[in-house]
C-alpha positions as CSV (number, residue, x, y, z in Angstrom):
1,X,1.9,-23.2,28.6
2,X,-0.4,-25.2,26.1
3,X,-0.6,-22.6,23.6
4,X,3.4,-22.2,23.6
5,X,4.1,-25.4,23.1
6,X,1.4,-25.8,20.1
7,X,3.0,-22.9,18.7
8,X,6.7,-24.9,18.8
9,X,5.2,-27.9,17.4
10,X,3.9,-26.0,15.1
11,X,6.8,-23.8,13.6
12,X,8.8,-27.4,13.7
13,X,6.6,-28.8,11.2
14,X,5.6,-26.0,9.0
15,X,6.9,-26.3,5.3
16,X,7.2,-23.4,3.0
17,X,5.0,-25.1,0.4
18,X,1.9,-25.2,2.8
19,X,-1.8,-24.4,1.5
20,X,-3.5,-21.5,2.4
21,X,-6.2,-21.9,4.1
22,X,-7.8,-19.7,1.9
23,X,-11.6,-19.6,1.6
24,X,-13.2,-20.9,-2.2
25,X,-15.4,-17.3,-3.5
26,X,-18.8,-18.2,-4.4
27,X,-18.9,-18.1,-7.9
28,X,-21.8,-17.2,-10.3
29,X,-23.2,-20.2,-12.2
30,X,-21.8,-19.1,-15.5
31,X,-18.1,-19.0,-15.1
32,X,-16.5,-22.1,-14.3
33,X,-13.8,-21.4,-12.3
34,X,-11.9,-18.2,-9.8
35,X,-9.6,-17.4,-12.8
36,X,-11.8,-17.0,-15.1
37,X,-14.0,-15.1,-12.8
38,X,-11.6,-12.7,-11.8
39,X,-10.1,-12.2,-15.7
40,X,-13.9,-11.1,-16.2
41,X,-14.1,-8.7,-13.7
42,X,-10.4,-7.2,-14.0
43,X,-10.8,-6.7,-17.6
44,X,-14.5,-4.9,-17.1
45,X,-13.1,-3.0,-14.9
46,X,-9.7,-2.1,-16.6
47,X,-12.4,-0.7,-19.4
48,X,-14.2,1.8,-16.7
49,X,-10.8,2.8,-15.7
50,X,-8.9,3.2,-19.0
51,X,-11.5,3.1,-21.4
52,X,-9.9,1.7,-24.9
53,X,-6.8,-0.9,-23.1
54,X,-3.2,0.5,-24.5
55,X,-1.1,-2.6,-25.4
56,X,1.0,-1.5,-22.1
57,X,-2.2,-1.9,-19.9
58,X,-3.0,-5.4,-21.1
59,X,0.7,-6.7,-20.9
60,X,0.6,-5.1,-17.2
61,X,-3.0,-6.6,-16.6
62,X,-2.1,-10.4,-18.4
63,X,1.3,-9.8,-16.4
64,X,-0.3,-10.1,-13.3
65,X,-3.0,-12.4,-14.0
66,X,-0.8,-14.9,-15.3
67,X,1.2,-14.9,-12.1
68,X,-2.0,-14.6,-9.5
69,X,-3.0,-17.6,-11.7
70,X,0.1,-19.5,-11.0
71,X,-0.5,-18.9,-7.4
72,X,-3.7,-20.3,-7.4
73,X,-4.8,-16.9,-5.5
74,X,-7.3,-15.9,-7.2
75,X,-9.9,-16.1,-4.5
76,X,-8.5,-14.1,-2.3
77,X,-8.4,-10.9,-5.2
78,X,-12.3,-12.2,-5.7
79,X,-13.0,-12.0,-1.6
80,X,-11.1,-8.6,-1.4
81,X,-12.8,-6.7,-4.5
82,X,-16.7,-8.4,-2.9
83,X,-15.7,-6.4,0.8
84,X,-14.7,-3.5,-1.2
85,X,-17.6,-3.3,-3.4
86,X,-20.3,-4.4,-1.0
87,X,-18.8,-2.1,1.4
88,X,-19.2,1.1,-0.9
89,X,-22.2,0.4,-2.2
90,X,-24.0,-1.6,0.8
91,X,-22.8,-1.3,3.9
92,X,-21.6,2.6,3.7
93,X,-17.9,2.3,4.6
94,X,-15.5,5.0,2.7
95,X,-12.2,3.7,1.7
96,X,-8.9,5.6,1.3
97,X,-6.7,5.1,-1.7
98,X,-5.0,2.1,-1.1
99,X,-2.3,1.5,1.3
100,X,1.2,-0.3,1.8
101,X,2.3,-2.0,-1.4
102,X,-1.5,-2.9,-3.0
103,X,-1.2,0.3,-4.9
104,X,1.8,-1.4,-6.6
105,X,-1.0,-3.8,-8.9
106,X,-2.9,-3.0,-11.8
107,X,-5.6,-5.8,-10.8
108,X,-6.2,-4.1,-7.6
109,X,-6.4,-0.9,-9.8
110,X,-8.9,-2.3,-11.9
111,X,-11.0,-4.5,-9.6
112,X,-11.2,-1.0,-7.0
113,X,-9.2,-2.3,-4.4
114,X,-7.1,0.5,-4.7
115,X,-8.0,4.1,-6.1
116,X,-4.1,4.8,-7.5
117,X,-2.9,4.1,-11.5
118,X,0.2,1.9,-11.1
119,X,1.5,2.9,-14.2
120,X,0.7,6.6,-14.0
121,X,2.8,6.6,-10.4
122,X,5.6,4.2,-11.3
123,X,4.7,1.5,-9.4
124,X,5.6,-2.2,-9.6
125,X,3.6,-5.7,-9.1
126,X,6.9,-7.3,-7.8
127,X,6.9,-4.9,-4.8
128,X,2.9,-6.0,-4.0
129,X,3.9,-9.5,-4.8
130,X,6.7,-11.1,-4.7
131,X,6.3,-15.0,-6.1
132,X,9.4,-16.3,-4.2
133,X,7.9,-15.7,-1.2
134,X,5.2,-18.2,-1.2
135,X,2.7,-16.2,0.5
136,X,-0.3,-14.1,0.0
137,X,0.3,-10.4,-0.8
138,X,-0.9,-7.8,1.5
139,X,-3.8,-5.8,0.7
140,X,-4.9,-3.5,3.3
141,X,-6.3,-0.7,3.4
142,X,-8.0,2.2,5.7
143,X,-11.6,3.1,6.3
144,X,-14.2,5.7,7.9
145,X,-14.5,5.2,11.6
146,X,-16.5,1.5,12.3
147,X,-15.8,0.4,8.5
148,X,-13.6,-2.2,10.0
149,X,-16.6,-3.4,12.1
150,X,-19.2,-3.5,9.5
151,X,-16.4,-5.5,7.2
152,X,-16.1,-8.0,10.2
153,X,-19.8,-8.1,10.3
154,X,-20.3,-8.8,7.2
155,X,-17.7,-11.6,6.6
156,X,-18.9,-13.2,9.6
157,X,-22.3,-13.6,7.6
158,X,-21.1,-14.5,4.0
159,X,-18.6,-17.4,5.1
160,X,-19.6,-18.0,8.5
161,X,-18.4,-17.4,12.6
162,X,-16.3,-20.4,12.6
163,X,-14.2,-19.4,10.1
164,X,-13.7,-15.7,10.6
165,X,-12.2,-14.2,14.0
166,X,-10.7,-10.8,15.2
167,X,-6.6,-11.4,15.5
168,X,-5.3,-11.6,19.2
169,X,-2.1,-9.7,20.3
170,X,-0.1,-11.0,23.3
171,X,1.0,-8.3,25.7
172,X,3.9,-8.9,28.4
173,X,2.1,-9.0,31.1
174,X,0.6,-12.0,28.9
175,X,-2.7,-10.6,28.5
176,X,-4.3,-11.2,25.0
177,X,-6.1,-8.4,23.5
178,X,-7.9,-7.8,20.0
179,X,-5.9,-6.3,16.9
180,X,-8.3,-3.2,15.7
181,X,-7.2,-3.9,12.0
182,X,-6.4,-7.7,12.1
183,X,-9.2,-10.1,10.6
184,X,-8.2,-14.1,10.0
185,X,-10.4,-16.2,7.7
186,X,-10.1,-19.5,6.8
187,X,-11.8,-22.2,4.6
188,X,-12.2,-24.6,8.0
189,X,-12.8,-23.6,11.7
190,X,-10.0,-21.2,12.8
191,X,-10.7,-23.0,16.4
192,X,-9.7,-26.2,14.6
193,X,-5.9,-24.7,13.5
194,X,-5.6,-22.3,16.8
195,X,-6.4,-22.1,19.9
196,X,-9.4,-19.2,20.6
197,X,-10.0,-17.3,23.8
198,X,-12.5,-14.9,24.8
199,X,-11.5,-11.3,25.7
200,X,-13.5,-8.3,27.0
201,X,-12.9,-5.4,24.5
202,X,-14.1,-1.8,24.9
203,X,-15.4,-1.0,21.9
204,X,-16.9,-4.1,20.8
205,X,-17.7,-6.0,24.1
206,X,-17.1,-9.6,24.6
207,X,-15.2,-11.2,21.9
208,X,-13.7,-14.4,20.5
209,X,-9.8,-13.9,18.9
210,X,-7.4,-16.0,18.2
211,X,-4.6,-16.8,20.9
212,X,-1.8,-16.8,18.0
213,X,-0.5,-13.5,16.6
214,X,-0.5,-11.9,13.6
215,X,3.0,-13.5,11.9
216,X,2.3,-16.9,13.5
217,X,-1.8,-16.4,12.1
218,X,-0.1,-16.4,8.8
219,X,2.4,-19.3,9.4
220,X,-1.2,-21.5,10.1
221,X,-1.9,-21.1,6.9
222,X,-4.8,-18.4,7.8
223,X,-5.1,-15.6,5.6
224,X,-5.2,-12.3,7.2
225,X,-7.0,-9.4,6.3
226,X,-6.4,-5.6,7.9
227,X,-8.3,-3.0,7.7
228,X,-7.5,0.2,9.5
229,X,-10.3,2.8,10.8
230,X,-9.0,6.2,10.2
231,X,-10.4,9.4,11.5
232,X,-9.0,11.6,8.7
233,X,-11.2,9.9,6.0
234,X,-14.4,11.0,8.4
235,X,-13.2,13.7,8.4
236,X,-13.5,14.1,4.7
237,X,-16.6,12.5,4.9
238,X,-18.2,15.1,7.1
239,X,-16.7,17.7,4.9
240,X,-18.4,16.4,1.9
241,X,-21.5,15.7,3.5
242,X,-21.4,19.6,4.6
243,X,-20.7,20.5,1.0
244,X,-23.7,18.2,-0.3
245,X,-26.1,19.9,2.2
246,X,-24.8,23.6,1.3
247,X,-24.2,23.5,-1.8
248,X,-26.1,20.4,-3.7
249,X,-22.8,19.6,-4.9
250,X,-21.8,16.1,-5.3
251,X,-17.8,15.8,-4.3
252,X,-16.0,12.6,-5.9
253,X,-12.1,12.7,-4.4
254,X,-11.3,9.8,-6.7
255,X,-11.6,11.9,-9.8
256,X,-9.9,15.2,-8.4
257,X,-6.7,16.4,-10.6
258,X,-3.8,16.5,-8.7
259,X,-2.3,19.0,-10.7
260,X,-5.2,21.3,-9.7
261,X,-4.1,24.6,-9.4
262,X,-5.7,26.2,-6.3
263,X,-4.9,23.2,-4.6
264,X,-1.0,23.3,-5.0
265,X,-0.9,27.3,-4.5
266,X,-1.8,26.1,-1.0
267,X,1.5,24.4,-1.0
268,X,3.0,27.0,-2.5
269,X,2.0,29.6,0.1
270,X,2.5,26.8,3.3
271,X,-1.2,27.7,3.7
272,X,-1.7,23.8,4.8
273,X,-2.6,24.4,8.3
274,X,-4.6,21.6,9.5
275,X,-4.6,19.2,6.3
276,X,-3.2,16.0,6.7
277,X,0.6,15.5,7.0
278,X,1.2,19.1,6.2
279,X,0.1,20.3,9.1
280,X,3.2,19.0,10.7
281,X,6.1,21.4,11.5
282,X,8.9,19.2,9.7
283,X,6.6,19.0,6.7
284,X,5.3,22.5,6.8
285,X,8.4,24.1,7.1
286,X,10.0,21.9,4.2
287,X,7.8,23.8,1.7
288,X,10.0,27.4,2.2
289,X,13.0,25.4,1.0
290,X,11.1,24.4,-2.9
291,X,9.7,26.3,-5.8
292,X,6.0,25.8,-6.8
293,X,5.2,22.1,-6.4
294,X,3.7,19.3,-8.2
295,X,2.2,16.6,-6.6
296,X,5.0,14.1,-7.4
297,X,7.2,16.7,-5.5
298,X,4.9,16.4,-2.5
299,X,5.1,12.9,-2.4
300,X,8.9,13.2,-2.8
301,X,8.4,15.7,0.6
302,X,6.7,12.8,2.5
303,X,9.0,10.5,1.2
304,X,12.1,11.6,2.6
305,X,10.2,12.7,5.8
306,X,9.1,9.8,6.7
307,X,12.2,8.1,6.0
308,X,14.5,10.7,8.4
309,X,16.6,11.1,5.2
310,X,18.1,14.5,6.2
311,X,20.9,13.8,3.3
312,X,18.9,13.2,1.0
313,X,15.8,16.6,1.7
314,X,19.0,18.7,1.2
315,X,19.7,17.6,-2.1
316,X,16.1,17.6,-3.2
317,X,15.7,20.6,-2.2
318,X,18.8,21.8,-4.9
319,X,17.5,19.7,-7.6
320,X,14.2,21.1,-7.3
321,X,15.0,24.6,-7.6
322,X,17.6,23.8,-10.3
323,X,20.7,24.6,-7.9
324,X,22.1,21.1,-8.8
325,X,25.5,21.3,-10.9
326,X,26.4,16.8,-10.5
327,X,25.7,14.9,-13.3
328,X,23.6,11.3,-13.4
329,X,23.9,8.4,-15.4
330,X,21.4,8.8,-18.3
331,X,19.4,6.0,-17.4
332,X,19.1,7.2,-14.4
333,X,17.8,10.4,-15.1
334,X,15.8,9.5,-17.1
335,X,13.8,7.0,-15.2
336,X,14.0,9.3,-12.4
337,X,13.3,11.9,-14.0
338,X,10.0,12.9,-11.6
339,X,12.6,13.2,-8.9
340,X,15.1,15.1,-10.6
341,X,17.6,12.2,-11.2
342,X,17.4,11.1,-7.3
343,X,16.6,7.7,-6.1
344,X,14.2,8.2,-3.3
345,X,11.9,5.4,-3.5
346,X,12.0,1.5,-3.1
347,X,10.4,1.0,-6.6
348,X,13.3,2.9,-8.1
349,X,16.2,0.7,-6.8
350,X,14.0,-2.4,-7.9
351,X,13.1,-1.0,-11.5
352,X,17.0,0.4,-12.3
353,X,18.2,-3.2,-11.4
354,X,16.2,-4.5,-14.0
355,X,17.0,-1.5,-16.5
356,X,20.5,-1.5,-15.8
357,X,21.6,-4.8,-14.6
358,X,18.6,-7.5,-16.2
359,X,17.9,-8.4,-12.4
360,X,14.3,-10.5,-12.4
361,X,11.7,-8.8,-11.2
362,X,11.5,-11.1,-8.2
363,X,15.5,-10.8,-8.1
364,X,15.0,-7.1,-7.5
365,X,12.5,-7.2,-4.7
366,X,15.1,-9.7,-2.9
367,X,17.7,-7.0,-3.5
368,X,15.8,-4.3,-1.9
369,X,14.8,-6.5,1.1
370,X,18.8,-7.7,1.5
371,X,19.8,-4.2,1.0
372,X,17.3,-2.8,3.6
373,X,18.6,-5.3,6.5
374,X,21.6,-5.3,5.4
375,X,22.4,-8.8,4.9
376,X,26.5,-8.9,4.0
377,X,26.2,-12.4,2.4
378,X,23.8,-11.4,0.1
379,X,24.8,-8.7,-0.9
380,X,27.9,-9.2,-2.0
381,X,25.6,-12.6,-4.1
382,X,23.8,-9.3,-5.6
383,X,26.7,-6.8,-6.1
384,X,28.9,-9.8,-8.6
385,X,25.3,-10.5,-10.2
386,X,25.0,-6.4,-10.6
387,X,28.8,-5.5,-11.9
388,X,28.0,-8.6,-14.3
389,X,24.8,-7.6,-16.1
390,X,25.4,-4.1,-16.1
391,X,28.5,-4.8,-17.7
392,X,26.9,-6.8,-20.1
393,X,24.7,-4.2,-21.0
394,X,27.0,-1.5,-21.9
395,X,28.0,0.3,-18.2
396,X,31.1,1.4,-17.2
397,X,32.7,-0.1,-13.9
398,X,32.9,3.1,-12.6
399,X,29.4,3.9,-13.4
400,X,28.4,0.5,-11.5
401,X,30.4,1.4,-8.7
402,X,28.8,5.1,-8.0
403,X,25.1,3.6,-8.4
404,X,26.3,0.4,-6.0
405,X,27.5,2.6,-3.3
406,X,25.0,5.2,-3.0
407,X,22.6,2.2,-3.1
408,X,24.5,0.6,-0.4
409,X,24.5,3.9,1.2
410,X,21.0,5.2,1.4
411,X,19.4,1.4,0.5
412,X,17.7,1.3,4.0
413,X,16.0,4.8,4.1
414,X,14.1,4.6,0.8
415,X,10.7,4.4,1.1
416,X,8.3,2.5,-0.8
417,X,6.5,4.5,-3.2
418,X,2.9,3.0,-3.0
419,X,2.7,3.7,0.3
420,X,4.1,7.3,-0.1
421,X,1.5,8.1,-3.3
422,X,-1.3,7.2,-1.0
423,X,-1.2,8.6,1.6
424,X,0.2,12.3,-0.1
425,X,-2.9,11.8,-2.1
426,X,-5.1,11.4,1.2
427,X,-3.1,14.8,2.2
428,X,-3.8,16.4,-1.2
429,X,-7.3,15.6,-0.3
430,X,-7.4,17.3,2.6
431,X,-6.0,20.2,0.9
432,X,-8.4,20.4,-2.0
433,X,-10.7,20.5,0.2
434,X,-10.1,23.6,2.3
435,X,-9.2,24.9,-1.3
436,X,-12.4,24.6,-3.4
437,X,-15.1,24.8,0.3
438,X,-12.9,27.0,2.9
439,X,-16.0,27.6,4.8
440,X,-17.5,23.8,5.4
441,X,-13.9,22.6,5.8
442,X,-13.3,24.7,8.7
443,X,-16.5,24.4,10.0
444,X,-15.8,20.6,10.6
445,X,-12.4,20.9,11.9
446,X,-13.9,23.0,14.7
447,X,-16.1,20.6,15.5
448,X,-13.9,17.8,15.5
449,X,-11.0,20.6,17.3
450,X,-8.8,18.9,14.2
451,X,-9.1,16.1,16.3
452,X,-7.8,13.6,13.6
């Protein structure tokens, strides 16, 4: 087929160094460039979130700048924050907290990409982007039920229909359908890189998508975009909504604590029957086997869940009671200390590397990746270039040797923190929710018959 063989052609030619074919932001007259822009509106925004910037904010914040600068990315941070700010304040559409690895960035933080303090939760740039990789970081996110439309919608208006299109997926039977969360934009025609066809779709009717894939989208050069619609964050919606018109009362979730006490004694009680992710047996019935929890420890719970770490849920579930007699490396307590010494998350692995070991932050993302599929060569590359620094810096071979192997050990079912904090704080949420308004919380999940 045509398409097959443009695709092999294609692949043949591509070079890693290719441009992105990434649309140029329309910029206000008085700035003269997408840097500078997007240093304006990182640092304004760094102010509403922080207030007065700690010197560990503005290395964090000057860290990342430097490198999306280096890049030459900074249009795509500039579209992204312009569909997340037109979207909340023009077009209606409720976004969740972040999702995937964008939590992992401070800019994201501060332009309102995401809604989750990277340095509060212990999260890392190098996991949102790593430089090596010569390709755009992800940053997507979910939305209320038809966000994803109205976003579509409204790129198709700011930059035009020839360069933005729905994202085709090819079944076996060879049928092409439309991807509900994938977007491509491009700075030329989309039809002028890939071939387009013309689908019937159920929801949205006849429409054009592309006849390339999501991971060959991005080999064109095409920047991708996803956005997920997500009934749970209606739900909330219609929740609030039911609040607002009961009560007068005007319910912000980005500014709930998550220490907040009424919320966790649900927890505490297992009285998390239809709230998000807690609602499921597995999850439900892990919350007889801890004392009183915090929300990192909730997070933890979802961590090891969704990783099938049954190894690992047994031992958190000592530690967090204080049944645990073993004894940690200092460092490693220490840093893990939210976790009670355990390594449970992606970010972790990365960040003790560099602690322990002087591994680059870039070096440490390529560890976890290596690790995760198991990739003998290079492992054994990272294990000499482990033993060496951490020798260097004071650790015993021994010591090395008992981080190495449970790393080796348990590398492939940690689970990436950003992702984890996100959605436990879309589940906490829920929660605070049926906490604080019992009676308008329930009253929606009848209506909906927690159909979410």
């Amino acid at each position: 087929m045509v398409w097959q063989l443009t695709l092999l052609i294609l692949l043949q030619i591509k070079e890693l160094t290719m441009n992105m074919r990434l649309p140029k932001f329309p910029l206000p007259i008085y700035v003269s460039n997408a840097n500078e822009y997007l240093r304006k509106l990182v640092y304004e925004g760094a102010g509403k979130r922080y207030g007065l910037l700690s010197e560990e904010v503005q290395n964090r914040i000057e860290t990342e700048l430097k490198a999306i600068e280096s890049m030459n990315v900074a249009d795509y941070f500039l579209i992204m924050e312009d569909i997340y700010r037109v979207g909340r304040n023009r077009l209606g559409i409720t976004f969740g907290p972040g999702r995937a690895s964008a939590p992992g960035s401070i800019v994201n933080y501060s332009l309102g990409i995401t809604q989750l303090d990277p340095l509060k939760h212990g999260l890392l740039f190098e996991r949102f982007y790593n430089l090596n990789h010569k390709r755009l970081p992800d940053i997507s996110t979910d939305c209320n039920e038809g966000g994803t439309k109205k976003i579509f919608e409204y790129l198709v208006e700011k930059y035009g229909k020839e360069h933005v299109s729905w994202i085709g997926t090819r079944y076996k039977d060879g049928s092409i359908r439309r991807v509900p969360c994938g977007i491509a934009i491009s700075d030329v025609a989309i039809s002028e890189i890939v071939p387009m066809t013309t689908i019937e779709d159920k929801e949205y009717g006849t429409v054009t998508v592309t006849n390339y894939e999501t991971d060959y989208i991005e080999d064109t050069g095409i920047v991708k975009l996803d956005f997920l619609d997500f009934k749970i964050i209606s739900f909330m919606d219609e929740v609030i909504a039911k609040v607002k018109e009961n009560h007068g009362v005007n319910v912000d979730l980005s500014n709930i604590d998550i220490e907040d006490k009424e919320t966790l004694d649900l927890y505490a009680t297992r009285e998390t029957g239809k709230t998000f992710l807690f609602n499921q047996d597995c999850l439900h019935r892990n919350l007889l086997y801890i004392g009183a929890p915090t929300f990192e420890d909730l997070t933890s719970l979802c961590a090891l869940y969704l990783s099938s770490a049954t190894e690992s849920l047994l031992e958190f579930f000592k530690r967090q009671r204080g049944a645990y007699r073993g004894k940690d490396i200092e460092i490693v307590k220490d840093y893990n200390s939210g976790t009670y010494g355990m390594t449970i998350y992606q970010e972790q692995l990365m960040r003790l590397t560099q602690l322990i070991a002087g591994f680059t932050p870039e070096q440490s993302d390529d560890f976890r990746r290596t690790n995760g599929k198991r990739l003998v060569e290079k492992l054994d590359y990272y294990q000499a270039l482990f033993y060496e620094g951490g020798t260097k810096n004071g650790y015993t071979k021994p010591q090395l040797r008992k981080l190495w192997n449970f790393w080796i050990k348990y590398g492939n079912v940690l689970f990436i923190k950003s992702h984890t904090v996100a959605y436990t704080l879309l589940a906490f949420q829920t929660a605070w929710l049926k906490a604080h308004f019992p009676e308008e919380y329930m009253e929606v999940v009848n209506q909906r018959d927690w159909q979410i």
